[in-house]
C-alpha positions as semicolon CSV with decimal commas, in nm:
position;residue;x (nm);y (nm);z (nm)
1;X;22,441;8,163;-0,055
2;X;22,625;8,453;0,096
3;X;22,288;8,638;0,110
4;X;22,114;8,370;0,264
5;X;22,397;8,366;0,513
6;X;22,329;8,692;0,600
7;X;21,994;8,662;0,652
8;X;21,994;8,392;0,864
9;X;22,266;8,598;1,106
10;X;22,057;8,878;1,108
11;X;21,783;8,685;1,251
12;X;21,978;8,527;1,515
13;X;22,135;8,856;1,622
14;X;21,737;8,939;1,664
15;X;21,606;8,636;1,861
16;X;21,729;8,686;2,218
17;X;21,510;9,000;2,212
18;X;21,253;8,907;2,042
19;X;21,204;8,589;2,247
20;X;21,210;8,780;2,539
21;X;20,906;9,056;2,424
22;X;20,710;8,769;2,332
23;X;20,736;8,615;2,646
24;X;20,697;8,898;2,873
25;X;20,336;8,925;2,764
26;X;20,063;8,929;3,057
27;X;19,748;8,689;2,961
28;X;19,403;8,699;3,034
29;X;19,168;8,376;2,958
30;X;18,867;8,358;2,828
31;X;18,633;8,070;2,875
32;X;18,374;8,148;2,664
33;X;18,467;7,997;2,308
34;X;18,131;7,790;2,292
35;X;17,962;8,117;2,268
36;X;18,155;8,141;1,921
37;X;18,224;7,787;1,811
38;X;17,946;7,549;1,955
39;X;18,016;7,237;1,802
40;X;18,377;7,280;1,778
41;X;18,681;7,198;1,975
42;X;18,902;7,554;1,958
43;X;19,094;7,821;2,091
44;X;19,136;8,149;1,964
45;X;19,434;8,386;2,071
46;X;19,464;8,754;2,067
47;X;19,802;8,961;2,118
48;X;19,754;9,330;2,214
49;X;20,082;9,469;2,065
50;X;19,997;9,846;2,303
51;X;19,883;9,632;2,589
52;X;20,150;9,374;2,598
53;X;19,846;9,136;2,664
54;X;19,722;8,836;2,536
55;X;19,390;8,718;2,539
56;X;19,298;8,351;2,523
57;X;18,986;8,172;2,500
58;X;19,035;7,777;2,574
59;X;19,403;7,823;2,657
60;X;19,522;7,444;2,712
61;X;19,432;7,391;2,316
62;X;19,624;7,729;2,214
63;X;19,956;7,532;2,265
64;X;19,845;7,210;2,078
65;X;20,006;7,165;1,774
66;X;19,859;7,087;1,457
67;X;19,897;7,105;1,103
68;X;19,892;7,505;0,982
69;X;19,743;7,360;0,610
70;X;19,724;7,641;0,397
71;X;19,817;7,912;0,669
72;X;20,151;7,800;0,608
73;X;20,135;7,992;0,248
74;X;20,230;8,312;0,435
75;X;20,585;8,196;0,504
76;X;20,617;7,939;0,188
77;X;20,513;8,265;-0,020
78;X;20,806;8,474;0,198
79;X;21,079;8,216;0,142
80;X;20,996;8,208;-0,207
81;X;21,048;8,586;-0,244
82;X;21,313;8,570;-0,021
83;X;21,524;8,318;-0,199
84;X;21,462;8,477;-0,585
85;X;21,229;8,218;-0,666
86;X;20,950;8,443;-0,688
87;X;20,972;8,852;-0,739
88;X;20,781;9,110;-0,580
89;X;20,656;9,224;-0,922
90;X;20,339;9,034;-0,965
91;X;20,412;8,899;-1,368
92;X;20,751;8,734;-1,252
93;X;20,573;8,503;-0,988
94;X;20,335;8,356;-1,256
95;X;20,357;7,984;-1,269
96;X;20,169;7,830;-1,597
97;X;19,858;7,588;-1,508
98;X;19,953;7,227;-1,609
99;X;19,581;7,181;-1,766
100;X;19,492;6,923;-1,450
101;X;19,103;6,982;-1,397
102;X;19,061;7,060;-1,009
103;X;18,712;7,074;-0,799
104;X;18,792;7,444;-0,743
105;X;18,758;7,648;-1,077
106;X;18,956;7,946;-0,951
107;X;19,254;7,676;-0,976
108;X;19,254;7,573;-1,354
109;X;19,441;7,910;-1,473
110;X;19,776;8,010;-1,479
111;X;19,832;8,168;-1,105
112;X;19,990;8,464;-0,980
113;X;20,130;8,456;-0,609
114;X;19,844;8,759;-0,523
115;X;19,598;8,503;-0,680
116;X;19,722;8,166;-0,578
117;X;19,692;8,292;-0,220
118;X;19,345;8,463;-0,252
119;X;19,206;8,131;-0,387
120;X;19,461;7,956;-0,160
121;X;19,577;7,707;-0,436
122;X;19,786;7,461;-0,337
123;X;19,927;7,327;-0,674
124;X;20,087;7,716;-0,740
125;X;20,224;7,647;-0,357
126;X;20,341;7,309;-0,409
127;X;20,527;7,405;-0,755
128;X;20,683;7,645;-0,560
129;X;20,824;7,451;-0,244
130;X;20,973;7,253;-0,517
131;X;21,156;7,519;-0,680
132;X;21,252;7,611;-0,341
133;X;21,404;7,294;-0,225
134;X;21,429;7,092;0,045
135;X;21,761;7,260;0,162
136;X;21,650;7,620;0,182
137;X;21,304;7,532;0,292
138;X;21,423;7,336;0,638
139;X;21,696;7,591;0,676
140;X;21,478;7,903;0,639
141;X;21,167;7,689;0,908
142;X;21,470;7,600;1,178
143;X;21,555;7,981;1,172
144;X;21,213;8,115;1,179
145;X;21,121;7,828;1,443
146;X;20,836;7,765;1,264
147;X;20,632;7,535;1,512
148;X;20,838;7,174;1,478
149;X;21,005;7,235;1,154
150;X;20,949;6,860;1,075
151;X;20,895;6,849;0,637
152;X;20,991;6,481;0,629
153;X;20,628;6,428;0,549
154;X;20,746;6,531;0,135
155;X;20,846;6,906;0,027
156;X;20,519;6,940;-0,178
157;X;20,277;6,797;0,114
158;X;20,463;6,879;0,453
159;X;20,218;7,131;0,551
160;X;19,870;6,979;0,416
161;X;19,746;6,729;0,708
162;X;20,109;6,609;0,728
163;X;20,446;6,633;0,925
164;X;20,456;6,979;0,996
165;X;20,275;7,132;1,274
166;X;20,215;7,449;1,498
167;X;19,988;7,544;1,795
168;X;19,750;7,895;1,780
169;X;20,043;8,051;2,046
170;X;20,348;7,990;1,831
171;X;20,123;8,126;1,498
172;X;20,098;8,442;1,679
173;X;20,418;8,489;1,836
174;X;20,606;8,411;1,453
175;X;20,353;8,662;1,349
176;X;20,470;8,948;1,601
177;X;20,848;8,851;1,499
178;X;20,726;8,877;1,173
179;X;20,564;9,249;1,197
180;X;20,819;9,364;1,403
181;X;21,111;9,298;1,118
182;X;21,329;9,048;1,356
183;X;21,243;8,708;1,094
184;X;21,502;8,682;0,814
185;X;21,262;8,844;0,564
186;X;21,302;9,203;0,396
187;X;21,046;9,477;0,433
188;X;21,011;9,488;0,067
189;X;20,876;9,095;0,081
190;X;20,672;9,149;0,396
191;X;20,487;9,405;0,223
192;X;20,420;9,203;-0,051
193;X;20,274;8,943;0,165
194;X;20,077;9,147;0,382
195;X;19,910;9,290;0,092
196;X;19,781;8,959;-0,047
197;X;19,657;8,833;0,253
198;X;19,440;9,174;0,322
199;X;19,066;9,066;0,349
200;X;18,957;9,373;0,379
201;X;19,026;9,770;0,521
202;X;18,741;9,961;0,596
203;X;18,727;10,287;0,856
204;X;19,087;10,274;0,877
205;X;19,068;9,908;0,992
206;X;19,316;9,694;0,764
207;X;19,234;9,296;0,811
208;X;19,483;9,078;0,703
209;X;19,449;8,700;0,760
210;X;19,505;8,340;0,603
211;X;19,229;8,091;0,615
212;X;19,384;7,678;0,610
213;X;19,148;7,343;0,590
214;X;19,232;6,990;0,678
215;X;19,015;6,756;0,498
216;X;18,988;6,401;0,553
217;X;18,799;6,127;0,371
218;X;18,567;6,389;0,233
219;X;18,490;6,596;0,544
220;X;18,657;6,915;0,682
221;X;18,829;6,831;1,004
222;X;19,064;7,108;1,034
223;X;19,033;7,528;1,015
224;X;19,245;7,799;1,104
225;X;19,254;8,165;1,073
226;X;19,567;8,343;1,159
227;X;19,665;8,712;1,086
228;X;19,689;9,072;1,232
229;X;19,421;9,348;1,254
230;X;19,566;9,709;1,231
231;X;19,351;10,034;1,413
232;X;19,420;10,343;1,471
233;X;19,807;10,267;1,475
234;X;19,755;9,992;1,665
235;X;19,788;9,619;1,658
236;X;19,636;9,299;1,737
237;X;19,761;8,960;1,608
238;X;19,543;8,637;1,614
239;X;19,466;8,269;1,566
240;X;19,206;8,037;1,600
241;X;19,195;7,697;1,544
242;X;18,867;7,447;1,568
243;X;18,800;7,097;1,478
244;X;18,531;6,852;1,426
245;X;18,445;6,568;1,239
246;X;18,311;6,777;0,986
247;X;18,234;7,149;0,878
248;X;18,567;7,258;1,044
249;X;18,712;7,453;0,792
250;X;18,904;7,777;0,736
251;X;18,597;7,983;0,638
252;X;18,444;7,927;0,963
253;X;18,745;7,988;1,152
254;X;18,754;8,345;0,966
255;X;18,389;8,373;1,091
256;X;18,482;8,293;1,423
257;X;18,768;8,510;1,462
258;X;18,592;8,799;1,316
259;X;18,316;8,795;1,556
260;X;18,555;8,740;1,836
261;X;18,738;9,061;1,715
262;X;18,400;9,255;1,669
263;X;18,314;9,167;2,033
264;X;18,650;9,254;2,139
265;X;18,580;9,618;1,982
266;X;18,864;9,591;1,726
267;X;18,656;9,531;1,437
């Protein structure tokens, strides 16, 4: 308790300056997201962390919130460290597969926290917002701000289509707090999490991201793609969002985003 205390004052100390950096940003908008996403309603949102620019295509939808679905593993995964329910040493965050049969293969295994979040499985995330609890996981989203910090929807489904929500701007902006050391995280733990969510890190560009789906009576209504693209010392964090009545899921919002970021010259 007297750790989390000190967390949580360490991150308030922070806030007045880090809200203020994150909304000094200039922004440039982009109108253009059809190009990318025909078929989709979107935005996609680009901080330049040397610039102090953003860049937004569709801007009215980049402050809509919705619900993050499985983007939201990136913080469940740092509370989870954070709190001693997981450790950064991969065997002690091994939770033991219950023997339920799931659509996914990947998912009917015991999971690690690395491979729960590279197959995204949301039983290994559920199990853990449980051992979490409901106390520590609302105190830990109303200091981080994260989005409305509503989990009255149920600890193991808040995030999935549910009570919780965030828009594209306020994924991006945690995500600079987040980088820049002023959330109530440790280094140690950020690393961690950083390093599972790499998708790849090729000619010294590291790609770091979390996909998250919202499907609804069989169809994929929902996809998002948030993360942070590091070049050349530089860095550039993102989010896009899109929806349709179907085929809007988190794969194609990686797709999206990546060819956005190509065009952009940062991939």
């Amino acid at each position: 308790m007297k750790r989390l205390f000190l967390v949580l004052l360490a991150a308030a100390l922070f806030s007045i300056g880090a809200a203020a950096s994150v909304n000094a940003a200039d922004s440039v908008e982009r109108r253009d997201f059809e190009k990318y996403a025909s078929g989709f309603t979107g935005t996609f949102i680009l901080y330049d962390e040397a610039q102090d620019q953003y860049t937004v295509f569709n801007e009215p939808q980049s402050t809509i919130r919705l619900s993050p679905c499985s983007t939201f593993k990136i913080y469940n995964s740092l509370i989870g460290l954070e709190t001693g329910v997981l450790d950064i040493e991969d065997v002690y965050t091994l939770f033991p597969w219950d023997g339920k049969q799931y659509s996914f293969p990947a998912w009917n295994r015991d999971q690690t926290l690395a491979a729960a979040t590279r197959d995204s499985v949301v039983w290994y995330f559920q199990e853990l917002a449980s051992r979490i609890g409901e106390k520590r996981m609302q105190e830990y989203l109303d200091t981080i701000e994260y989005g409305n910090r509503d989990i009255s929807g149920g600890l193991t489904t808040f995030w999935l289509g549910s009570t919780l929500q965030i828009s594209a701007r306020e994924q991006v902006d945690l995500l600079r707090k987040l980088y820049a050391g002023t959330l109530p995280f440790s280094p140690d733990n950020i690393e961690v999490v950083k390093r599972n969510i790499t998708v790849s890190e090729n000619n010294g560009i590291r790609l770091m991201g979390k996909t998250g789906s919202g499907f609804v009576d069989g169809k994929w209504t929902l996809g998002w793609f948030v993360g942070c693209a590091e070049k050349q010392g530089d860095r550039y964090f993102f989010a896009v969002n899109i929806q349709a009545p179907d085929g809007a899921a988190g794969g194609k919002a990686r797709e999206i985003s990546k060819a956005i970021l190509k065009d952009l010259g940062i991939l």
